[in-house]
C-alpha positions in Angstrom: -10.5 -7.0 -2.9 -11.5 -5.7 -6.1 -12.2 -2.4 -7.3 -16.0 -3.1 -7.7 -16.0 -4.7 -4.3 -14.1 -1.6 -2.9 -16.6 0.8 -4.2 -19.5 -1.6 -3.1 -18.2 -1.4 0.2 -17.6 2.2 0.6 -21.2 3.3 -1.3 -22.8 0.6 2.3 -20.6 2.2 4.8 -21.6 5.9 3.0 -25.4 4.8 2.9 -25.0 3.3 7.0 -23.5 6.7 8.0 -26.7 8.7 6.2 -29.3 6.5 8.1 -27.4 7.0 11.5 -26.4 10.5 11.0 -22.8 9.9 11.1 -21.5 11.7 8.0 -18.0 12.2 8.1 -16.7 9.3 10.1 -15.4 7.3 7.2 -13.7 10.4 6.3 -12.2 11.1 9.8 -11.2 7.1 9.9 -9.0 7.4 6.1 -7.6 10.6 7.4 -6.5 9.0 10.5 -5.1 5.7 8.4 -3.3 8.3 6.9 -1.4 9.5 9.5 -0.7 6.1 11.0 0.7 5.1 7.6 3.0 8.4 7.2 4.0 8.0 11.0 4.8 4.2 10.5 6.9 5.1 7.4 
């Protein structure tokens, strides 16, 4: 995936969270990747 498609992608799933008052879940989903990927290390 490119860079452009990356930021396309997270600017839908940013706009998706506004309109159904989830703010923060993409945040709380990266911060849980994280873990996985430093427990899986």
């Amino acid at each position: 995936m490119s860079e452009a498609d990356d930021a396309d992608m997270d600017e839908k799933f940013t706009q998706v969270e506004q309109e159904r008052e989830l703010a923060g879940m993409h945040e709380r989903y990266d911060a849980e990747v994280a873990c996985w990927e430093e427990e899986f290390k």
